[in-house]
GUPA-402761 format. One record per residue (C-alpha): residue in one letter; x, y, z; residue number from 1. Coordinates in Angstrom, 1 decimal. Example, Ala and Ser with C-alpha at 12.3 -4.5 7.8 and 13.67 -1.06 7.14 Angstrom:
NODE	A	12.3	-4.5	7.8	1
NODE	S	13.7	-1.1	7.1	2
END
This chain:
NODE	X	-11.8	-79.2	-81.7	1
NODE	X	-10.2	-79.2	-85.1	2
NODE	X	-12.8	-76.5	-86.1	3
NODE	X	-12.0	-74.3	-83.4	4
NODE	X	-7.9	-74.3	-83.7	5
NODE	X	-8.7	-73.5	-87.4	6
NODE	X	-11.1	-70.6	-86.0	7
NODE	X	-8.5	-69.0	-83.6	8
NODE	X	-5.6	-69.3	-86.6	9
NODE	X	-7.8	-67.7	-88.7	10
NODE	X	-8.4	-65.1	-86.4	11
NODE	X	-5.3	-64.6	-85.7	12
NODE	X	-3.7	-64.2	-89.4	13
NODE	X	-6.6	-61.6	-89.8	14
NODE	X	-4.9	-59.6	-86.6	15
NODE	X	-1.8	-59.5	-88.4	16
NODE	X	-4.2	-58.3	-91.6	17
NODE	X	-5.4	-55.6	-89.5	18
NODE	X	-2.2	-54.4	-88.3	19
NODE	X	-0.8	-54.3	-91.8	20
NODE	X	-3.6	-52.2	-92.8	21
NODE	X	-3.4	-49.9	-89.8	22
NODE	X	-0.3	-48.9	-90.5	23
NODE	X	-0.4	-48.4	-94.2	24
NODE	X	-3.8	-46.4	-93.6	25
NODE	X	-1.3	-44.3	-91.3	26
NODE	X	1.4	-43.7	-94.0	27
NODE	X	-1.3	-43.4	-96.7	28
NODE	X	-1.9	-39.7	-98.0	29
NODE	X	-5.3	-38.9	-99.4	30
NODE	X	-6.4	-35.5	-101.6	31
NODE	X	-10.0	-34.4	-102.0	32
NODE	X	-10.2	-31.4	-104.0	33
NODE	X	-13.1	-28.5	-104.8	34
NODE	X	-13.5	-25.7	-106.8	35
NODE	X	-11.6	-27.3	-109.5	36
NODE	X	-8.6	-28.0	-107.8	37
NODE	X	-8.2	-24.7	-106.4	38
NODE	X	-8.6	-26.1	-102.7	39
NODE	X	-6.9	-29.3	-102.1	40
NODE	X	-7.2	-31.4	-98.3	41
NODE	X	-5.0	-34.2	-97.5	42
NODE	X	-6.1	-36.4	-95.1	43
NODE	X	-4.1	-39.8	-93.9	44
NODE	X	-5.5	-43.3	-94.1	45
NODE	X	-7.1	-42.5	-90.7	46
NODE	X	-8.7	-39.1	-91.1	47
NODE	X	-6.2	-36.6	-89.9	48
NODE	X	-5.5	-33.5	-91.5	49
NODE	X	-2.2	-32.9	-92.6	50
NODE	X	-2.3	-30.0	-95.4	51
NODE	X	-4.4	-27.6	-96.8	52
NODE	X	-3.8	-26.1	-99.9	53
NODE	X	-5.6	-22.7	-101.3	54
NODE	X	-4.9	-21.1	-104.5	55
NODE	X	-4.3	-17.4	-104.0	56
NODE	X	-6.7	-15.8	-106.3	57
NODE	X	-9.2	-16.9	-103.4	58
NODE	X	-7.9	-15.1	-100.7	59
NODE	X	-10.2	-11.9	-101.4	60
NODE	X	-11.9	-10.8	-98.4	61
NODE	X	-15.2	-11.0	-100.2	62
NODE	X	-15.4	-14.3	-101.2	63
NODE	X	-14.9	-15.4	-97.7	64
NODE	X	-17.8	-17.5	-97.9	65
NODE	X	-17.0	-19.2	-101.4	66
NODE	X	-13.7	-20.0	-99.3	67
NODE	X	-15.1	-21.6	-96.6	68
NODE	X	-17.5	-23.7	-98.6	69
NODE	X	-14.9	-24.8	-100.8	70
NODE	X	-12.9	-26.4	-98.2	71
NODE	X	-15.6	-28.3	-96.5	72
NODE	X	-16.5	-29.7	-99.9	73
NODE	X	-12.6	-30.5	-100.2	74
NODE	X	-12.2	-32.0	-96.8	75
NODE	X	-15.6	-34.1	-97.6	76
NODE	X	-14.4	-35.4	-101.0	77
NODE	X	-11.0	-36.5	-99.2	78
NODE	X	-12.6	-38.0	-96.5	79
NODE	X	-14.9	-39.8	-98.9	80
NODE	X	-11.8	-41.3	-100.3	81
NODE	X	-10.4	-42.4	-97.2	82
NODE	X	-13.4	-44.5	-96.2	83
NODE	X	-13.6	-45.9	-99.9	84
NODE	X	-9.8	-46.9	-99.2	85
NODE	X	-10.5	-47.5	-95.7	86
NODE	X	-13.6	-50.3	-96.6	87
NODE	X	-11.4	-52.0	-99.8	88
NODE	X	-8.4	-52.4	-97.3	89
NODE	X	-10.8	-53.7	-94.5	90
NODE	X	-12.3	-56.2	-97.2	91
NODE	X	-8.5	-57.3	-97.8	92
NODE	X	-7.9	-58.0	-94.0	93
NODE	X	-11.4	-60.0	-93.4	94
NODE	X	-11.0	-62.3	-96.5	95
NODE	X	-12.2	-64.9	-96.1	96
NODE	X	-13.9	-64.7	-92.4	97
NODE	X	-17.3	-63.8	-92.5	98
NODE	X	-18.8	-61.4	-90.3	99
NODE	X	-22.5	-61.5	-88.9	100
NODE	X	-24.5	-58.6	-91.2	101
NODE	X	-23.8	-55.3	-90.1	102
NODE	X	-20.9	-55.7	-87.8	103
NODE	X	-18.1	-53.3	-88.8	104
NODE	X	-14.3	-53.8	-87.9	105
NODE	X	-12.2	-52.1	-86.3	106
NODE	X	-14.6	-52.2	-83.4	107
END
């Protein structure tokens, strides 16, 4: 029975992990950038899109396309940060409990 209280507290302190985490990934800020910084994405800790950020010599009608291209690379590098943060702060919260191969939290 010993085994199983020490299960459940473990459990339990990695709940109180995870809410941690949750809500720094919330107040966490992330940039991804493209065409050499001239279009910048910030995305929180949990994907959302807060700001976009264009530098002006690319608002020319004929590079539309350039435009567009350049912020789905920026809004992929960002969101490539966020699950590198995401994974590193999930590692942090699971310490120590081991998880059966390919299960992923939070569920």
């Amino acid at each position: 029975m010993k085994n199983l209280a020490n299960m459940m507290k473990s459990a339990q302190q990695m709940q109180t992990r995870m809410a941690e985490m949750q809500a720094r990934l919330e107040a966490t800020l992330v940039e991804g950038q493209a065409g050499a910084g001239m279009v910048k994405i910030s995305l929180t800790g949990k994907g959302e899109l807060k700001r976009i950020a264009i530098d002006p010599s690319l608002m020319v009608a004929d590079d539309r396309e350039v435009l567009e291209d350049l912020i789905v690379a920026a809004h992929a590098d960002a969101k490539q940060k966020v699950e590198a943060m995401m994974a590193e702060e999930m590692q942090k919260a699971t310490a120590g409990m081991s998880l059966p191969p390919g299960m992923k939290l939070p569920f």
